[in-house]
C-alpha positions in Angstrom: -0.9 -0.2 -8.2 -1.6 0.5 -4.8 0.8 0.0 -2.0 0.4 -1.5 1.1 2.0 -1.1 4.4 2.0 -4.0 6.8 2.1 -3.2 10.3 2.8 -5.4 12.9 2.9 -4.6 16.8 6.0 -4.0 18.4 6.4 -7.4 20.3 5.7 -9.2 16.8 8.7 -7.0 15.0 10.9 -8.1 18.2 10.3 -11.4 18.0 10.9 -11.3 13.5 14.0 -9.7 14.4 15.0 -11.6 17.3 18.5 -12.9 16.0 19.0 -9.5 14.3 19.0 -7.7 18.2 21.1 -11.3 19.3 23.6 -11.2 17.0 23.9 -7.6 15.5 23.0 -5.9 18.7 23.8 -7.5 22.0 26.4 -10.4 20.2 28.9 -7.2 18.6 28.1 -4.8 21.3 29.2 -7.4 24.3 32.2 -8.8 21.9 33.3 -5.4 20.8 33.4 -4.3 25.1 35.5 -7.9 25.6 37.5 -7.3 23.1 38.6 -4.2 23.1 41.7 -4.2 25.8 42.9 -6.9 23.3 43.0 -5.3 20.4 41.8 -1.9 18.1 38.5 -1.5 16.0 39.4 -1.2 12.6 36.1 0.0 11.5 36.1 4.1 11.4 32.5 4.7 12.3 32.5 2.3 15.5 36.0 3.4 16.0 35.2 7.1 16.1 32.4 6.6 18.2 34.1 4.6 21.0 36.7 7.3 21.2 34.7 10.1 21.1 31.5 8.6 23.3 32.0 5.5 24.7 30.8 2.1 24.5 27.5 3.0 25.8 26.9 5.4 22.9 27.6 2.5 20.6 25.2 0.4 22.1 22.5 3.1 21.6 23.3 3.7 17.8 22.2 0.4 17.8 19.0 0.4 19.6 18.2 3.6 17.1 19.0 1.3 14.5 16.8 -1.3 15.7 13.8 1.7 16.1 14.6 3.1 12.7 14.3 -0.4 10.9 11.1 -0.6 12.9 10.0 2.4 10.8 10.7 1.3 7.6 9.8 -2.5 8.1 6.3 -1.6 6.3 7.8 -0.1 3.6 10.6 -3.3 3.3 8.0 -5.4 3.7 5.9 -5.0 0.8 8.0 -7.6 -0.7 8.4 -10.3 1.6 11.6 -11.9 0.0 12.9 -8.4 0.8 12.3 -7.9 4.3 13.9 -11.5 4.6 17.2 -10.6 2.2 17.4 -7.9 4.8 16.9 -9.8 7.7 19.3 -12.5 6.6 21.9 -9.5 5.6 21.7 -8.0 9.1 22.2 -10.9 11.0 25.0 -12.4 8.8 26.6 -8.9 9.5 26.1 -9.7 13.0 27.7 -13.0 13.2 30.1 -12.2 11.5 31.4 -9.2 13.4 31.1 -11.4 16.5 32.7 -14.1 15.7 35.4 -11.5 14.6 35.9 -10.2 18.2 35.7 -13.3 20.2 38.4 -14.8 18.2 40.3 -11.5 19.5 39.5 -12.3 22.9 40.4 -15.8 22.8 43.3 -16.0 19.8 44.5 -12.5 19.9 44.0 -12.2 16.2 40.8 -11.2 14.6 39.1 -12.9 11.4 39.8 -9.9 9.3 43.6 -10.1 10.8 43.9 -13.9 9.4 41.8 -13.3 6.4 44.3 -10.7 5.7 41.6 -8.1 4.8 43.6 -5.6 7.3 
């Protein structure tokens, strides 16, 4: 079985991933930089990098993010229900931590706080 790699320009992988950089990458990054005088990131990655780097350092482990997935879009996309699971999983991921931060900003308790998950 031969495999194919489908390439696609840059712009077109921008555009397919347009809510991923939205949500995931400008949507957390912004909230997480609101938020933060209000309350404490609970996730140890993030966490470790804002208190080691910065914010700014954050919002570049995202842009490599974005650059990697660009690399192994072909390979994801040899099955095109899977490069849309992962699409879909991204972006839910990004909504979801959003939403998570502005309801620090503007409640003072986070989703994971009232969910109880922390």
């Amino acid at each position: 079985m031969e495999v194919r790699h489908i390439r696609s320009t840059f712009g077109d992988y921008l555009y397919d991933i347009r809510f991923i950089i939205l949500f995931y990458v400008i949507g957390d990054w912004a909230s997480t930089f609101y938020a933060l005088p209000f309350g404490t990131e609970y996730n140890p990655v993030p966490a470790m990098i804002l208190e080691n780097y910065g914010i700014y350092h954050l919002l570049l482990i995202k842009i490599a993010f974005i650059l990697l997935l660009f690399y192994v879009a072909p390979i994801i996309k040899v099955s095109k229900g899977r490069w849309e699971l992962t699409k879909h999983i991204i972006e839910s991921v990004g909504i979801l931590v959003t939403v998570n931060n502005l309801m620090v900003v503007w409640y003072g308790s986070s989703l994971v706080e009232t969910l109880g998950l922390v």
